[in-house]
C-alpha positions in Angstrom: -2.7 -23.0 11.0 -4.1 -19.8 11.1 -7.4 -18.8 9.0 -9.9 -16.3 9.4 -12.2 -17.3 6.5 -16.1 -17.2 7.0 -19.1 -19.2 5.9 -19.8 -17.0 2.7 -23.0 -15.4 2.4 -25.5 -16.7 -0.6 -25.5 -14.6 -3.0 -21.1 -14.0 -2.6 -18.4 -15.8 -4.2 -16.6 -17.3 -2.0 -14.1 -15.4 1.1 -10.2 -16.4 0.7 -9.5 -18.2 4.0 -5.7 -17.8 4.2 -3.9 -21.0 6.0 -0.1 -21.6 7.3 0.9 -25.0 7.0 4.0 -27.1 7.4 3.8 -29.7 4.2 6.1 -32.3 3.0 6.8 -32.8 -0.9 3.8 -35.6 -0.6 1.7 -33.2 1.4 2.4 -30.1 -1.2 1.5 -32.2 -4.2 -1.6 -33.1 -2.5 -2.7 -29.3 -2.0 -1.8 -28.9 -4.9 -4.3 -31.4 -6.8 -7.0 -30.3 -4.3 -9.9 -28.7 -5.8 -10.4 -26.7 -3.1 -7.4 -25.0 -2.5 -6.7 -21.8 -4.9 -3.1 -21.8 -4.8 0.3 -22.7 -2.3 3.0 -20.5 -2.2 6.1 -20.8 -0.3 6.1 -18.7 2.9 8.2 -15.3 1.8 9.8 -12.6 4.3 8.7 -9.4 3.5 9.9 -5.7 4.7 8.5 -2.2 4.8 9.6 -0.4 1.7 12.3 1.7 3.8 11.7 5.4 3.5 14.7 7.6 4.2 15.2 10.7 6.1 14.4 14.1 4.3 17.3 16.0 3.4 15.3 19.0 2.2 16.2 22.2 3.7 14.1 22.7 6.8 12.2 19.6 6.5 10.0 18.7 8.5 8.9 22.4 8.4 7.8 22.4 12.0 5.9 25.5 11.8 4.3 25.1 8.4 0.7 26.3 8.0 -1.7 25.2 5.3 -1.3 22.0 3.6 2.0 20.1 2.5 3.3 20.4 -0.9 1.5 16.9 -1.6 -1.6 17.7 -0.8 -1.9 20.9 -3.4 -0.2 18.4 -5.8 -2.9 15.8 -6.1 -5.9 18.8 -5.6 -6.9 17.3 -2.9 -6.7 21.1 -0.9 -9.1 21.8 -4.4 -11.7 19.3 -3.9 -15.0 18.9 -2.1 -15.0 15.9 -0.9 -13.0 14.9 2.0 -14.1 10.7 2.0 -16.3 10.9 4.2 -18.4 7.3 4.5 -15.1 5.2 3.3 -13.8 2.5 5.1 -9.8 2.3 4.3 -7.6 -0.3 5.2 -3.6 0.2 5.7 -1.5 -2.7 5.9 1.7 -1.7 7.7 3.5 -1.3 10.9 0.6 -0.8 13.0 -0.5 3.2 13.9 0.3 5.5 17.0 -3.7 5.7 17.0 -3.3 7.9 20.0 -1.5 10.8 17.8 -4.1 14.4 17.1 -3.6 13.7 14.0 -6.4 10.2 13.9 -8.6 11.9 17.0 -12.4 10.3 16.8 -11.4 8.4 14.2 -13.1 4.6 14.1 -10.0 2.5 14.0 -9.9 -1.2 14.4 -6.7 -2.7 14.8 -5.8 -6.3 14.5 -1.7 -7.8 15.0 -0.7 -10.4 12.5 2.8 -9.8 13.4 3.3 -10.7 17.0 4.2 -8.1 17.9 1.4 -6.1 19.2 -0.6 -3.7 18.4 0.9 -0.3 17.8 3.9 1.8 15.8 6.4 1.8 17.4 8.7 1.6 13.9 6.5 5.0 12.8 6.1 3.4 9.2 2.8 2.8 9.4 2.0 5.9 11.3 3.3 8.2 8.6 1.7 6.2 6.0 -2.1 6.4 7.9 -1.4 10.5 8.6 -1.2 11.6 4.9 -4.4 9.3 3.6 -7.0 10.3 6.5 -4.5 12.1 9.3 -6.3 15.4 10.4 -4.5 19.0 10.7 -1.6 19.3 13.4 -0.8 22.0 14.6 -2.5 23.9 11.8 -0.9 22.0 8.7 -2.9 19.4 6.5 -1.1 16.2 6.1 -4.4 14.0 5.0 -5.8 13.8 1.6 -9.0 12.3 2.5 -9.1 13.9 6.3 -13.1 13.0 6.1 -12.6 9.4 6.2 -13.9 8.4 9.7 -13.2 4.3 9.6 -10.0 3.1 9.3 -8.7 -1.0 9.3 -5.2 -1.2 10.6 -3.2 -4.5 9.9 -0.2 -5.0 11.7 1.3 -7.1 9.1 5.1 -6.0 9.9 6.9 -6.3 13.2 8.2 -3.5 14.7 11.7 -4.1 13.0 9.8 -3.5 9.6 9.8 -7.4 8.8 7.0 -9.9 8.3 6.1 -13.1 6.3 4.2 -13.3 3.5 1.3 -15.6 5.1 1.1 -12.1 7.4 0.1 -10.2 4.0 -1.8 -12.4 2.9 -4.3 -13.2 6.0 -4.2 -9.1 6.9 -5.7 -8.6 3.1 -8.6 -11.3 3.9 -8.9 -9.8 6.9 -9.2 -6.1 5.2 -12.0 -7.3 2.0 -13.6 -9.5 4.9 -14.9 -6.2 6.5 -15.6 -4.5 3.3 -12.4 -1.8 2.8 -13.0 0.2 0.1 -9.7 1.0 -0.4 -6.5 -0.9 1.2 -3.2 0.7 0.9 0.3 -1.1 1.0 3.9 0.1 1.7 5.8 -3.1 1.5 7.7 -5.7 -0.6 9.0 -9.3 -0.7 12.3 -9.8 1.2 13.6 -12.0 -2.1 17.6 -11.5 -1.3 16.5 -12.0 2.8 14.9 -15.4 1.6 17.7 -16.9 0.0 20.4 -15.4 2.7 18.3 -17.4 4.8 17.9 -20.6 3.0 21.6 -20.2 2.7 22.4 -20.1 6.1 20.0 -23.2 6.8 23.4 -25.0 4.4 21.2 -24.6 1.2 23.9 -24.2 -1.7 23.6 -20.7 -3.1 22.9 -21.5 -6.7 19.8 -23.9 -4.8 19.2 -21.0 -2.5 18.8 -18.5 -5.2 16.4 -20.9 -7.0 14.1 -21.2 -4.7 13.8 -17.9 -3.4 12.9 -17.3 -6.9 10.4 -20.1 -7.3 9.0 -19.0 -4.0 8.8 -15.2 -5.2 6.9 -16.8 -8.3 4.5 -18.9 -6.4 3.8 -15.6 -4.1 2.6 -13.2 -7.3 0.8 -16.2 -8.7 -1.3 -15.9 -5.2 -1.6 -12.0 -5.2 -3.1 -12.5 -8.8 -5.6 -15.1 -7.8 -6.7 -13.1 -4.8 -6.9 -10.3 -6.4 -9.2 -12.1 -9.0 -11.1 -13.2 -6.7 -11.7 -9.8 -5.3 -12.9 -8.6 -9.0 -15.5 -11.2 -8.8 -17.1 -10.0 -5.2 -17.2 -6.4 -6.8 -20.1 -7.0 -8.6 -22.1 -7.7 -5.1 -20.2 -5.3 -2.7 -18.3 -2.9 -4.8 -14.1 -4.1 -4.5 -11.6 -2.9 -3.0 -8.7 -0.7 -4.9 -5.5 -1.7 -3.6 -2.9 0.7 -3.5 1.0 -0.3 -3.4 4.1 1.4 -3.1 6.5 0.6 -6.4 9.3 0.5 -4.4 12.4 2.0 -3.9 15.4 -0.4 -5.2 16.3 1.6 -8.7 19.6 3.8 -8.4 19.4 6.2 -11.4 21.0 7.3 -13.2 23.0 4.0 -13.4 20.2 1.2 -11.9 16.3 1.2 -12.4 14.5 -1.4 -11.1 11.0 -2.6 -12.1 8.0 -2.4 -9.4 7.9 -5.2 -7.0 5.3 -7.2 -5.6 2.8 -6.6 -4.1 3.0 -3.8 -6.4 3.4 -5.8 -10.0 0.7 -8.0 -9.0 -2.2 -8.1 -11.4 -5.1 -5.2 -10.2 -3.2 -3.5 -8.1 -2.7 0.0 -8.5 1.6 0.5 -8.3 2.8 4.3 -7.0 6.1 6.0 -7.9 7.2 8.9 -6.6 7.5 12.4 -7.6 9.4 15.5 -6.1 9.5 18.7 -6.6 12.3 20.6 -8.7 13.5 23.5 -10.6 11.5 22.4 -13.8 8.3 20.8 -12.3 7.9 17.4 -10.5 10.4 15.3 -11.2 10.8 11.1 -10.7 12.5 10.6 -8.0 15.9 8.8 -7.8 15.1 5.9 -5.9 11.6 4.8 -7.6 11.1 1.5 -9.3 9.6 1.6 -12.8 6.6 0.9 -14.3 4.0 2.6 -12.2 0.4 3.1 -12.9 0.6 5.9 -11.4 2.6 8.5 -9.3 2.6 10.8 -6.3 4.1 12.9 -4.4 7.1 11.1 -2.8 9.7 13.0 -1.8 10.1 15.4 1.6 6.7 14.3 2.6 5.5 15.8 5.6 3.3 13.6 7.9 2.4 12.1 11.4 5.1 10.7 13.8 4.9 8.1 16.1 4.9 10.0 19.6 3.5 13.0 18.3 4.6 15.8 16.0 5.1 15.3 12.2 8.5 14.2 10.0 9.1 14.2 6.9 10.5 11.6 4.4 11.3 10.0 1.5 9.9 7.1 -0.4 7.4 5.3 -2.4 6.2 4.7 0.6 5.2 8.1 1.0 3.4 8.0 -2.2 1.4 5.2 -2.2 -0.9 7.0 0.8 -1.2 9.9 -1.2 -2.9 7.9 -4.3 -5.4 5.9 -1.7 -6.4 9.3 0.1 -7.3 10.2 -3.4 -9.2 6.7 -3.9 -11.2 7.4 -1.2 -12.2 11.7 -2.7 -13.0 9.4 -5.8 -14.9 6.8 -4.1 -17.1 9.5 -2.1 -17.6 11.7 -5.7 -19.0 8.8 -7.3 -21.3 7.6 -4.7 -22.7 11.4 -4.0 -23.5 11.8 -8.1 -25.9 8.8 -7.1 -24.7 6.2 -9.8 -23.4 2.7 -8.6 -20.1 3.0 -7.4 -17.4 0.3 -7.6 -13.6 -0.4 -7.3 -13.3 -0.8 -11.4 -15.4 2.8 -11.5 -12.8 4.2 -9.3 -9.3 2.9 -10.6 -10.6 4.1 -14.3 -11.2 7.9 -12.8 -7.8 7.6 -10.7 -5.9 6.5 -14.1 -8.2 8.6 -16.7 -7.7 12.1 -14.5 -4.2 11.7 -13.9 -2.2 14.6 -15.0 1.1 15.0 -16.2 0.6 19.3 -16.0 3.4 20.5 -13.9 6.0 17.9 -14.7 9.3 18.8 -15.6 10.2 17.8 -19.4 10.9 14.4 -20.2 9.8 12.4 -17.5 9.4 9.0 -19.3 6.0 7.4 -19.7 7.8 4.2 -18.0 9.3 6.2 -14.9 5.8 8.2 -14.0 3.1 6.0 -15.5 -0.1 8.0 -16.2 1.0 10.5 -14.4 0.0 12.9 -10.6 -2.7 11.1 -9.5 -5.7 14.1 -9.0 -8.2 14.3 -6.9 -12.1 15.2 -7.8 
């Protein structure tokens, strides 16, 4: 069993303490009726949403100057605030903390993978560059390069796989030490659980079933912790979670829908955008439904090692919308009013723009549209 749930102050609802157990059908039914426990959910692999290789011409743009292309998309080269006094969480690979771009940063790191801390996939390093990573070699990658506190969960190995019980304890973890914002590049493995089952002799029909059920019982818990975070905001302000859409749909002939974490209830789901002849366009790759979108597409950030890459992804996007979370989070607080995770999500969703976009981007592909900053 693992947990890392704490005696709740007074005047808080309760903390999620996150638990991995080995039940029997008796045992399950017994959690089950328990008042005490929230929900059970089968354990689920899960993977990094895998980003691909930019094939632009001249990416990564070594000797760039300035900031990247997504950067002057969301405004964030525009605005005043730079995040300063937000504490961001990024649940991923793990961070190269030592690259220039995170020097005297604040960063906390904790392993739920077993792996270690560290990046040695790079995910997770790219992801961390463009919300808070500071200029390299004279070109901006972060959107909110103020932010001085960063929360890095390890929740994927370094072969970009995990568990969901991984997810889940890293996101306690995270709203445990107050992150205002928590950004997520990931998905659930559903076709790796049911390979898996099947090659434990489960028939496939069976196999495919109970991936399913456990996909199911996995959303039904993002929803309830995600509920449960809405009821703390009222005494410590929320958390806006930030998730990649994912990267599954093949258009023109196969869109796929956003996948959890990203459809779960709360949560702020990212496509991606890229630039083109006409404006920004949707990219290829990304799922619909979004709330909102990003820049996604030859994406210029940190690499583990040093240096900077660019690539691909809704991955790629989802940093770029949490950055922006954290300008919003800091504009809010300095105009002295109360400042919460509901406040923030409606100014992220109201002040998204859909200027610069080519024609006929649907509604369902780009969701409110290029997330701005203040």
């Amino acid at each position: 069993m693992r947990s890392f749930g704490l005696e709740p102050a007074a005047d808080l609802p309760p903390e999620p303490a996150i638990s991995l157990e080995t039940l029997s059908p008796a045992d399950l039914r017994d959690a089950a009726r328990d008042p005490d426990v929230l929900g059970v959910a089968r354990s689920m692999p899960t993977r990094l949403i895998s980003p691909t290789p930019s094939d632009a011409p001249g990416a990564p743009a070594a000797a760039a100057t300035g900031p990247t292309w997504g950067v002057r998309a969301v405004g964030a080269d525009r605005s005043s605030f730079d995040g300063s006094g937000v504490s961001v969480a990024i649940l991923d690979t793990g961070i190269d903390r030592n690259h220039p771009a995170f020097a005297g940063m604040a960063i906390t790191e904790l392993d739920f993978s077993g792996d270690g801390d560290g990046d040695v996939n790079g995910h997770g390093t790219h992801c961390a560059g463009t919300v808070f990573g500071r200029d390299v070699d004279g070109q901006r990658i972060g959107v909110a390069r103020g932010v001085s506190t960063a929360l890095i969960g390890k929740v994927l190995g370094d072969q970009g796989g995990g568990g969901s019980e991984m997810l889940f304890n890293g996101m306690e973890w995270a709203i445990r030490n107050n992150a205002q914002v928590l950004s997520m590049s990931l998905g659930f493995d559903f076709p790796g659980l049911a390979a898996n089952l099947i090659s434990q002799g489960w028939p496939e029909a069976l196999a495919t079933s109970a991936a399913l059920e456990g996909y199911r019982m996995n959303l039904r818990m993002f929803d309830r912790l995600l509920a449960m975070l809405e009821a703390r905001a009222a005494f410590n302000g929320g958390t806006v979670v930030v998730a990649a859409s994912g990267n599954e749909s093949r258009r023109p002939q196969f869109e796929l829908s956003a996948s959890v974490p990203a459809a779960a209830l709360g949560v702020l789901s990212v496509g991606a955008l890229g630039e083109g002849p006409s404006g920004f366009t949707v990219a290829s790759f990304s799922n619909t439904n979004p709330v909102l979108a990003a820049p996604g597409v030859n994406v210029v950030s940190a690499a583990t090692g040093g240096g900077l890459t660019a690539l691909n992804g809704t991955s790629m996007a989802a940093p770029h919308v949490a950055g922006v979370a954290a300008l919003w989070w800091q504009a809010i607080r300095e105009r002295g009013v109360p400042v919460n995770a509901g406040a923030v999500q409606a100014r992220l969703r109201a002040m998204a723009s859909l200027d610069g976009l080519a024609p006929d981007q649907d509604v369902l592909d780009r969701g409110d549209g290029m997330v701005q900053a203040p």
